[in-house]
BAZAPA-365018 format. One record per residue: residue number from 1; residue in one letter; x, y, z of N, C-alpha, C in turn. Coordinates in Angstrom, 1 decimal. Example, Ala and Ser with C-alpha at 12.3 -4.5 7.8 and 13.67 -1.06 7.14 Angstrom:
2
REC_1_A_13.2_-5.7_7.8_12.3_-4.5_7.8_13.2_-3.3_7.8
REC_2_S_12.8_-2.2_7.1_13.7_-1.1_7.1_12.9_0.0_7.9
This chain:
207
REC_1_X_-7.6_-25.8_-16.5_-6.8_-24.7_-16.2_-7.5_-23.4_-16.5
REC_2_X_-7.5_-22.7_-15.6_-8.1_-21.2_-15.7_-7.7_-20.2_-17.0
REC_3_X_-8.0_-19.9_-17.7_-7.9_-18.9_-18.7_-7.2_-17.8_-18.2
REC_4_X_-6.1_-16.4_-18.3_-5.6_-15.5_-17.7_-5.4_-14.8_-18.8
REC_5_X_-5.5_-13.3_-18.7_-5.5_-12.2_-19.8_-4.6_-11.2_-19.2
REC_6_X_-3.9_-10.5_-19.8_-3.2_-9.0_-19.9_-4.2_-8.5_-18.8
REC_7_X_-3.5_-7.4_-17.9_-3.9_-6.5_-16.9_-3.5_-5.3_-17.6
REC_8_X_-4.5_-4.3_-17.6_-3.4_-2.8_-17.8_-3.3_-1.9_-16.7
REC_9_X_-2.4_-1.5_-16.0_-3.1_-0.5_-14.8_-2.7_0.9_-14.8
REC_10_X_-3.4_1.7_-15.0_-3.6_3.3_-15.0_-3.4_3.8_-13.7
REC_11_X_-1.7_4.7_-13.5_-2.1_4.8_-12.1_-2.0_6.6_-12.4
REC_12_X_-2.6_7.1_-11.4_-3.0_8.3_-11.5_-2.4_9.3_-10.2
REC_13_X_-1.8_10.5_-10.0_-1.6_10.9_-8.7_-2.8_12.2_-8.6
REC_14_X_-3.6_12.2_-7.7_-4.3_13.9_-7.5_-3.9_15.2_-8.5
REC_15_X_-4.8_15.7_-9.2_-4.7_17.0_-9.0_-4.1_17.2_-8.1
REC_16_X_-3.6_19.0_-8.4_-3.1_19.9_-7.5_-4.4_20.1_-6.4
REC_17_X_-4.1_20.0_-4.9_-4.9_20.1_-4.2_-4.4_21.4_-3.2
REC_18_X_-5.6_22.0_-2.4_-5.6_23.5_-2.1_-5.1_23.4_-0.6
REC_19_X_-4.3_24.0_-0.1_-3.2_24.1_1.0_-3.5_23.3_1.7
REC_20_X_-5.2_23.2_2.1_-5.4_22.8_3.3_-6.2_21.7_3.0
REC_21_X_-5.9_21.1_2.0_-5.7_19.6_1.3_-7.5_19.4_1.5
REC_22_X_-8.6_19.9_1.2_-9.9_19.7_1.5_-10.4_19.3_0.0
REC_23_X_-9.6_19.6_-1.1_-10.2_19.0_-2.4_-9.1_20.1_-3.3
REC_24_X_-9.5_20.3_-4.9_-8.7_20.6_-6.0_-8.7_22.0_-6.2
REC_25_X_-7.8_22.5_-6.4_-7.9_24.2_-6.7_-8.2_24.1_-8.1
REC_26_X_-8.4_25.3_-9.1_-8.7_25.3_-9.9_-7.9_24.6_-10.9
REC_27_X_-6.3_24.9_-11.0_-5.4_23.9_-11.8_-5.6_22.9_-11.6
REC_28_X_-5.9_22.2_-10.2_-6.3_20.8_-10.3_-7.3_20.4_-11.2
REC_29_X_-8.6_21.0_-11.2_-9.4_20.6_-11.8_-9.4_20.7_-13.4
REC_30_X_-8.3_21.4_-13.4_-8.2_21.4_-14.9_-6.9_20.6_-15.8
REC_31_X_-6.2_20.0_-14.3_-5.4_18.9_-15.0_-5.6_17.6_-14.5
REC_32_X_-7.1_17.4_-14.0_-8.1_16.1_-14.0_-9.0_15.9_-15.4
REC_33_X_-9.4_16.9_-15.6_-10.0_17.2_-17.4_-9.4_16.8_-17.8
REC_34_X_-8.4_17.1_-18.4_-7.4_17.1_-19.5_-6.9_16.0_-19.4
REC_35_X_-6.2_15.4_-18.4_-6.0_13.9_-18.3_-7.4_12.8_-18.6
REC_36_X_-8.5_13.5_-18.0_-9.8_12.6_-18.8_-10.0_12.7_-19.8
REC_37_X_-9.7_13.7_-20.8_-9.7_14.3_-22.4_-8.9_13.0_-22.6
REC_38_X_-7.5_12.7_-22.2_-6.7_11.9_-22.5_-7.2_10.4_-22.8
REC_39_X_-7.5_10.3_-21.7_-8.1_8.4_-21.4_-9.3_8.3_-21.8
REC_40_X_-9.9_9.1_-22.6_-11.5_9.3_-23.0_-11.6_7.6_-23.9
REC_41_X_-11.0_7.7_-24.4_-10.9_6.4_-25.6_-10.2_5.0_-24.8
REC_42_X_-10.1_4.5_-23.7_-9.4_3.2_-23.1_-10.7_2.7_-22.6
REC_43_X_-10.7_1.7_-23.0_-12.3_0.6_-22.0_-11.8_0.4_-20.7
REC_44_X_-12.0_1.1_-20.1_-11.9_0.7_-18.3_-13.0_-0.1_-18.3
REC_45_X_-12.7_-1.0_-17.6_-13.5_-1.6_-16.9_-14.1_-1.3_-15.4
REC_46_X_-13.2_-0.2_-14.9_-13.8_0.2_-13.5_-12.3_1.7_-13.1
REC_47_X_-12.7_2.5_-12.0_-11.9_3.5_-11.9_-12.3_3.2_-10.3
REC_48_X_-10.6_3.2_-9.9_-10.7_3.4_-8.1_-10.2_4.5_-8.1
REC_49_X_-10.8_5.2_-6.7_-9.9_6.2_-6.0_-10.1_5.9_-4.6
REC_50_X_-8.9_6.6_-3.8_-8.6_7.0_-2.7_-9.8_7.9_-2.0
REC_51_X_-10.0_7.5_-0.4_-11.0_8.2_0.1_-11.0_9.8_0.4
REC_52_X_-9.5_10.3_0.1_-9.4_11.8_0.5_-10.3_12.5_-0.3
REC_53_X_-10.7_13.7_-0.4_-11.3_14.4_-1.1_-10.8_15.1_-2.6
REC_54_X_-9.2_14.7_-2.1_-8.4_15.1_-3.6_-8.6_14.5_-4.5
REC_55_X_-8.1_13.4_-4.3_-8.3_11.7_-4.8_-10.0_11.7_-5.6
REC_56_X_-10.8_11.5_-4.9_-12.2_11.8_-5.1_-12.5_12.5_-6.5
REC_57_X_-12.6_14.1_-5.8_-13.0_14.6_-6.5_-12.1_14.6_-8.0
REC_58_X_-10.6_14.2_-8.3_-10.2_14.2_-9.4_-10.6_13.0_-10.5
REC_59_X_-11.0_11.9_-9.8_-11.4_11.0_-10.2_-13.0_11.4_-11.1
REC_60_X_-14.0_11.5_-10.2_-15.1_12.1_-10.6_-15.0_12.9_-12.1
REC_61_X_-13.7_13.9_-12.1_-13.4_15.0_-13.0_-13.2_14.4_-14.4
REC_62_X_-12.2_13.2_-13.8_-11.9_12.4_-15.0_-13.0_11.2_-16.1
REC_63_X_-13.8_11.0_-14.5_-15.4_10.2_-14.9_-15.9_10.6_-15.9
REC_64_X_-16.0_12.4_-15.7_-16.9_12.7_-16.6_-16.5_12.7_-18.2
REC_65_X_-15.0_12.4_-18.7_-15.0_12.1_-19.6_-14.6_11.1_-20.2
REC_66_X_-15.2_9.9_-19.2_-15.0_8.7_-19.6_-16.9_8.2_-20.2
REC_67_X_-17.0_6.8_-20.9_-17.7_6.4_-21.0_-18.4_5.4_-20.1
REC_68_X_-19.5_6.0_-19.3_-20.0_5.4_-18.8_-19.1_4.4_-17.5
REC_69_X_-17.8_4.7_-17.1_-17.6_3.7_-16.4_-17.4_3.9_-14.5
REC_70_X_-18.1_3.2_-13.7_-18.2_3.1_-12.6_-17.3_3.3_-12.0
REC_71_X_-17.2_4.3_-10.5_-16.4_4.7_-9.8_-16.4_4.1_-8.6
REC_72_X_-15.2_3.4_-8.1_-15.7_2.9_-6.7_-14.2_3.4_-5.8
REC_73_X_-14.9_3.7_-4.4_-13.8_4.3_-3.7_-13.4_3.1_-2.9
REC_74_X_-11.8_3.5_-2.4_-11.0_2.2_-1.9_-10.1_2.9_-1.1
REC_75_X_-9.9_2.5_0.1_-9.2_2.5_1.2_-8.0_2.3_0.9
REC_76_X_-7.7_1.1_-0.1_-6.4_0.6_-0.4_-5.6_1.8_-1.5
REC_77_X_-6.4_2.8_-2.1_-6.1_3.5_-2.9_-5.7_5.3_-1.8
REC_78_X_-5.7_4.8_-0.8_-5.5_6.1_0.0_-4.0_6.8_0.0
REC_79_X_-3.5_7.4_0.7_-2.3_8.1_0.9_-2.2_7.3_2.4
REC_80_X_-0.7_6.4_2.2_-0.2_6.4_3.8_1.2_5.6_3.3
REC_81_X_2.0_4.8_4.0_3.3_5.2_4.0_3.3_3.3_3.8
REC_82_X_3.7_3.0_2.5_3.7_1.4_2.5_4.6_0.6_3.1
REC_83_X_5.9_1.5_3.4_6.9_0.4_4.1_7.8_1.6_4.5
REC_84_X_8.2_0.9_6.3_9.1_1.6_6.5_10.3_1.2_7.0
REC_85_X_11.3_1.3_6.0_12.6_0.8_5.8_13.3_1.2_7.4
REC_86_X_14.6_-0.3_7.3_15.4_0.4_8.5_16.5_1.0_7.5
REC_87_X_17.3_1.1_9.1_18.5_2.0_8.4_19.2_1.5_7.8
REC_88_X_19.3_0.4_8.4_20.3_-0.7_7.0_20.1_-0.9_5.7
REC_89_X_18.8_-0.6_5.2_18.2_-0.9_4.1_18.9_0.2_3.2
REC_90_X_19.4_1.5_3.9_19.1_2.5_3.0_20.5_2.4_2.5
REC_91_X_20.6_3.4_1.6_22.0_3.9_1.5_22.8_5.1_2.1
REC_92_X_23.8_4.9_2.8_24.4_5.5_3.9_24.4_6.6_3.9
REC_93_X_24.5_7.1_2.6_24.6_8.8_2.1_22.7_9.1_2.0
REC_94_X_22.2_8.6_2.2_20.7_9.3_2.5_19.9_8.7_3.5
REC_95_X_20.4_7.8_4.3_19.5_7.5_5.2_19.1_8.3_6.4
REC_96_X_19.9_9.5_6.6_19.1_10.4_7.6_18.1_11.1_6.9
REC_97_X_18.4_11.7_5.9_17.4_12.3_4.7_15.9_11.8_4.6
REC_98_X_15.9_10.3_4.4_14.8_9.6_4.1_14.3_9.3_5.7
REC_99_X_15.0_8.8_6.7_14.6_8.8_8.0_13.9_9.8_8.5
REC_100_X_14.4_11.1_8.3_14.1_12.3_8.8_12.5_12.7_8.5
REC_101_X_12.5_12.4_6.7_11.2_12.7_6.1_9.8_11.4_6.4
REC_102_X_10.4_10.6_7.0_9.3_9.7_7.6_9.3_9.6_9.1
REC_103_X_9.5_10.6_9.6_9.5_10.6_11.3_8.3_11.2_11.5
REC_104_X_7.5_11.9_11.1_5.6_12.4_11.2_5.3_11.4_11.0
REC_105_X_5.6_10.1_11.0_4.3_9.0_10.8_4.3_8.3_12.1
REC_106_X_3.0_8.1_12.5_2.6_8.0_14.0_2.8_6.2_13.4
REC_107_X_2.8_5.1_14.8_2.5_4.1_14.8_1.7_3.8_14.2
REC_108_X_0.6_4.6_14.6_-0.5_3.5_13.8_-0.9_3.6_12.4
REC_109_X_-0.1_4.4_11.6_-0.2_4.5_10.3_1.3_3.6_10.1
REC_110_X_2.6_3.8_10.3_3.1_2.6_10.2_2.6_0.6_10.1
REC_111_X_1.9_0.7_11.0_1.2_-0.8_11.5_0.3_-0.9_9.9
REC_112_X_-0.5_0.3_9.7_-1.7_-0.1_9.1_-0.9_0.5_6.9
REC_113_X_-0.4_0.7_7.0_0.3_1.2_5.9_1.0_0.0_4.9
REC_114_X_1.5_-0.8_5.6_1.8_-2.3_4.8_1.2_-3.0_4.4
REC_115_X_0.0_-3.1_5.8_-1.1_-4.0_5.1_-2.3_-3.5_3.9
REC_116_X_-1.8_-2.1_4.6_-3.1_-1.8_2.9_-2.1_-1.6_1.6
REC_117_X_-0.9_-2.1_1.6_0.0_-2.2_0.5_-0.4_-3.0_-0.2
REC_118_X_0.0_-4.4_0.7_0.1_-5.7_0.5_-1.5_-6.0_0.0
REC_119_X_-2.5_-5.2_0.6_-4.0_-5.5_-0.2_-4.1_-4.7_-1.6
REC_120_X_-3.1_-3.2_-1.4_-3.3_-2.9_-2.8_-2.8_-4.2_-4.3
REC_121_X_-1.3_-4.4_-3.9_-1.4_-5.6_-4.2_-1.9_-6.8_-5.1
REC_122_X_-2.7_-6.7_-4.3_-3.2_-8.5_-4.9_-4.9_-7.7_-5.3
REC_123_X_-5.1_-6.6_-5.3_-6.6_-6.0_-5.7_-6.1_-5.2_-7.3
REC_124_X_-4.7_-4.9_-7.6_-4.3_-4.1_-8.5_-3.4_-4.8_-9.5
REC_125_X_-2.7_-5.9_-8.7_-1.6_-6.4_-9.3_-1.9_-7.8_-10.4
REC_126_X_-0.9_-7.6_-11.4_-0.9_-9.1_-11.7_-2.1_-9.3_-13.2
REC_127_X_-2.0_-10.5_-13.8_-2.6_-10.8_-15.0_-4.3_-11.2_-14.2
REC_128_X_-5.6_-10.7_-15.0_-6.4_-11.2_-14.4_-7.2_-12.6_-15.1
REC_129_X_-8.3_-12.9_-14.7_-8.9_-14.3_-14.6_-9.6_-14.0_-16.0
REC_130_X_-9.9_-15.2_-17.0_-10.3_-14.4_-18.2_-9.4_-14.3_-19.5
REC_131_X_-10.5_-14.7_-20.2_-9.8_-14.1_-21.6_-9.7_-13.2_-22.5
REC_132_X_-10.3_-12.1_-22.0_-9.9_-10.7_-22.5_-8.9_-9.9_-21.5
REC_133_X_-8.5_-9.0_-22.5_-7.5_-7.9_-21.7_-8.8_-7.0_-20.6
REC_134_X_-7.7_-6.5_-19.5_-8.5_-5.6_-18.7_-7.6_-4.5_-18.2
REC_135_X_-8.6_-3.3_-18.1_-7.8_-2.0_-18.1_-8.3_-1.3_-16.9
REC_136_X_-8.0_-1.0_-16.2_-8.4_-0.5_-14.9_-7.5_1.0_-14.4
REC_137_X_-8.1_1.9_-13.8_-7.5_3.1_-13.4_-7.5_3.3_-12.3
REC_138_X_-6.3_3.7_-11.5_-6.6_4.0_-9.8_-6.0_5.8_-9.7
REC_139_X_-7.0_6.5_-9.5_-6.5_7.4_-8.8_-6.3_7.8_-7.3
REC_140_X_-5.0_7.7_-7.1_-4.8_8.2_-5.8_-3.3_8.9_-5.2
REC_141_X_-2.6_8.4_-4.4_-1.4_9.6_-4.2_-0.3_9.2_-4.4
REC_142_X_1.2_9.6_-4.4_2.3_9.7_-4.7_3.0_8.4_-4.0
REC_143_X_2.7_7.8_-2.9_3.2_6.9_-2.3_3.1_5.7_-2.5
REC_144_X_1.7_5.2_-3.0_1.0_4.1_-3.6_2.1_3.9_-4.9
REC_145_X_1.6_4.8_-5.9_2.0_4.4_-7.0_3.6_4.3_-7.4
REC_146_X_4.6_5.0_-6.0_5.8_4.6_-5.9_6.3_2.9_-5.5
REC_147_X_5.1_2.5_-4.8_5.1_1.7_-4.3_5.0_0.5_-5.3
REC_148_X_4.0_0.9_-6.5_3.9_-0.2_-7.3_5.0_-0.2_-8.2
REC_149_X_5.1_1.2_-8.6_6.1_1.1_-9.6_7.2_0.1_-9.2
REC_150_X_7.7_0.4_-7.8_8.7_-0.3_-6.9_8.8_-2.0_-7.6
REC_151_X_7.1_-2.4_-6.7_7.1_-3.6_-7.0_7.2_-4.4_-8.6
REC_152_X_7.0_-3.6_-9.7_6.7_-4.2_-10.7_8.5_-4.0_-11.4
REC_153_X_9.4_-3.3_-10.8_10.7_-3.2_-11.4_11.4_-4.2_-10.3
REC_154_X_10.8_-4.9_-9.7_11.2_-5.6_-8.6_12.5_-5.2_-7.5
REC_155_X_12.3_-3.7_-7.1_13.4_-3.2_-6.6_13.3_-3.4_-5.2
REC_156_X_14.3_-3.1_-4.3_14.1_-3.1_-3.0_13.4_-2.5_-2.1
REC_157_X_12.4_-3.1_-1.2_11.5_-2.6_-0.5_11.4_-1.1_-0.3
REC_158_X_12.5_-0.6_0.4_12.9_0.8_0.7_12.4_1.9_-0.7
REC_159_X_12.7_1.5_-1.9_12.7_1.9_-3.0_11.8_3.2_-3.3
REC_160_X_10.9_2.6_-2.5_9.5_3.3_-3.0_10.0_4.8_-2.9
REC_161_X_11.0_5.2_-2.2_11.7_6.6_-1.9_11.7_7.1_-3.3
REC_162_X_12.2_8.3_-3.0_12.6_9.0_-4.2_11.7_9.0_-5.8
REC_163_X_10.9_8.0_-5.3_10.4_8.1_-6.5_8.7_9.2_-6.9
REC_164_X_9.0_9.9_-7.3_7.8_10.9_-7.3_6.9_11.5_-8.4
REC_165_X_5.8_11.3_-8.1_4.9_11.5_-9.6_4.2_13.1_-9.7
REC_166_X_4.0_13.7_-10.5_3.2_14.8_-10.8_2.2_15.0_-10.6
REC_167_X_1.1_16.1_-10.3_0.1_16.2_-10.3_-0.6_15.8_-11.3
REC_168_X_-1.8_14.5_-11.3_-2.2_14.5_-12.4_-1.4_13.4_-13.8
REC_169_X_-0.4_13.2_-13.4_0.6_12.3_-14.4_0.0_11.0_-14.7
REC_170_X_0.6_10.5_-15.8_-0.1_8.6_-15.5_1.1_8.1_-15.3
REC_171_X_0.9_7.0_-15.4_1.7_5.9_-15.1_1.1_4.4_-15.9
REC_172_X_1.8_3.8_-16.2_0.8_2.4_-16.9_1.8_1.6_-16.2
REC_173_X_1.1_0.6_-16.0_1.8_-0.8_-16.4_1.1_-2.2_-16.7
REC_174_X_2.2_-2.9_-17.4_1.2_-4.0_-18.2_2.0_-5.5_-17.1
REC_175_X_0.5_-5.7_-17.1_1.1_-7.4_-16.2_0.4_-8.7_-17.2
REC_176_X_1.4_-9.4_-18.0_0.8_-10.4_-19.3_1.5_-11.6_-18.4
REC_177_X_0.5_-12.4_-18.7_0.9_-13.6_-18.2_1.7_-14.1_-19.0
REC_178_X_2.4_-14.7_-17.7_3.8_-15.4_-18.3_5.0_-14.6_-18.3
REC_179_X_4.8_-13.1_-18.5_5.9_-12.4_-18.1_6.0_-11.7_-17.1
REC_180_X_7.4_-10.7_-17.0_7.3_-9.9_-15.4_6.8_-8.8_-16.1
REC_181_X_6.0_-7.8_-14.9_5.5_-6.5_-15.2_6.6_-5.5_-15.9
REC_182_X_5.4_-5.1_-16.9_6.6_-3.7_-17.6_5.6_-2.5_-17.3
REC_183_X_6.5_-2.0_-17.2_6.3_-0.4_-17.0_6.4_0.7_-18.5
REC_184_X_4.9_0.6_-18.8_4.7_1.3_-19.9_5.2_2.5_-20.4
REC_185_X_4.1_3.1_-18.9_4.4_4.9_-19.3_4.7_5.2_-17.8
REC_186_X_5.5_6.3_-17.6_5.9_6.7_-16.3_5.6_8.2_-15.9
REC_187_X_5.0_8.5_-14.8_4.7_10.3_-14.3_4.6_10.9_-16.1
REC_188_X_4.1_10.4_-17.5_3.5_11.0_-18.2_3.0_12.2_-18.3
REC_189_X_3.1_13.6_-18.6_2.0_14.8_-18.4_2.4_15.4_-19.5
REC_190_X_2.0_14.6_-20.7_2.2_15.0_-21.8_0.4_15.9_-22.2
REC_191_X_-0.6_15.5_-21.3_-1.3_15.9_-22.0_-1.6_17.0_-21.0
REC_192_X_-0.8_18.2_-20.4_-1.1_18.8_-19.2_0.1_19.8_-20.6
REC_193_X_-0.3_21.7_-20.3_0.4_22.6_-20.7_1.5_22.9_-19.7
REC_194_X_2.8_23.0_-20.1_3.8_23.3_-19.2_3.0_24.2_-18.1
REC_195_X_2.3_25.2_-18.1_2.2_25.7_-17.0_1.4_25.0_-15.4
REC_196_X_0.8_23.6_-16.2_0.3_22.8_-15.5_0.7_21.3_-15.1
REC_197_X_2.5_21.4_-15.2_3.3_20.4_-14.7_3.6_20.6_-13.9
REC_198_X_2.8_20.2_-12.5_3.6_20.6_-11.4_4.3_19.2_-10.9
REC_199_X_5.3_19.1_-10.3_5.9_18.4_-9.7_6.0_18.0_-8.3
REC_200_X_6.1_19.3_-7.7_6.3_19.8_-6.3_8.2_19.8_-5.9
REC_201_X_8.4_19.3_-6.9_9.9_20.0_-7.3_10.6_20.8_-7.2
REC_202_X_11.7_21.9_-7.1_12.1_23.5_-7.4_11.4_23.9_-9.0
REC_203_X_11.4_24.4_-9.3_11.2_25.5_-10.8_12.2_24.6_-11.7
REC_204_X_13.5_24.9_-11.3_14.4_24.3_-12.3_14.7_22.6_-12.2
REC_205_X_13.3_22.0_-12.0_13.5_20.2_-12.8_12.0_20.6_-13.4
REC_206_X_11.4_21.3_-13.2_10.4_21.0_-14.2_10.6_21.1_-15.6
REC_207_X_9.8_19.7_-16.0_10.0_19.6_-17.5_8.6_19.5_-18.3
């Protein structure tokens, strides 16, 4: 019988990225630091990001105050839309709301958005092979990591809604064999100065 160890997974959302979404304005880059200041001390074993330039470059940001550990880019770690609920799924009082806000998504990012879910997945998820713990970081965007959170609280498909992370925030979760996934830490930005909590929120929920 195979040996299986604790998973930890570090999920990470972009820096603040510059209107025209080409890479990080300066706050971004400086609440990619500071989150690397943070995770300076965790053995990764490896850091993914997302192919956008946001994604990328905050990753990199965070590299450099890691030890030594390799950065590999992943398709599965991109920004796209992992499931898109029908109307029955939703709840009555917001399903035009949520319909409305997923009507910009062409076909073919629908078609192709599931399946890079379903690969994030089984590339991110779960206790791994082995008898040490393993710690892994993904940085990439708000949709993914709604998506896992989703899956590790075992909520309903649709779920992934509403749920929204900070520029820069973490997220953990621990997958130990034998049990269900817990959700350690959530949109985290403790190590980020109030002036560099962005949400994308109004003014008055930021905390």
């Amino acid at each position: 019988m195979t040996a299986t160890a604790t998973r930890y997974l570090y999920l990470v959302r972009h820096g603040e990225a510059s209107s025209e979404e080409s890479g990080l304005t300066e706050r971004g880059r400086r609440q990619a630091t500071l989150l690397g200041q943070r995770l300076r001390d965790i053995p990764f074993a490896a850091v993914h990001h997302g192919p956008l330039p946001r994604a990328e470059q905050t990753a990199r940001l965070i590299g450099d105050e890691l030890k030594e550990v390799p950065l590999t880019r992943s398709d599965v770690a991109g920004d796209y839309v992992p499931y898109m609920p029908a109307r029955e799924e939703l709840p009555p009082e917001s399903a035009d709301f949520f319909l409305r806000f997923l009507s910009g998504a062409t076909e073919e990012e629908l078609e192709e958005g599931p399946a890079l879910a379903r690969r994030a997945q089984e590339l991110f998820t779960g206790p791994v092979e082995g008898e040490e713990d393993r710690h892994e970081l993904v940085v990439t965007h708000n949709f993914l990591i709604a998506w896992l959170v989703r899956d590790a609280m075992y909520a309903p498909e649709w779920r992934w809604l509403g749920l929204n992370h900070g520029n820069a925030a973490l997220t953990v979760i621990r997958y130990m064999p034998g049990r269900p996934a817990s959700v350690l830490v959530s949109n985290d930005m403790r190590h980020l100065p109030a002036d560099l909590r962005w949400t994308g929120f109004p003014p008055e929920v930021h905390i």
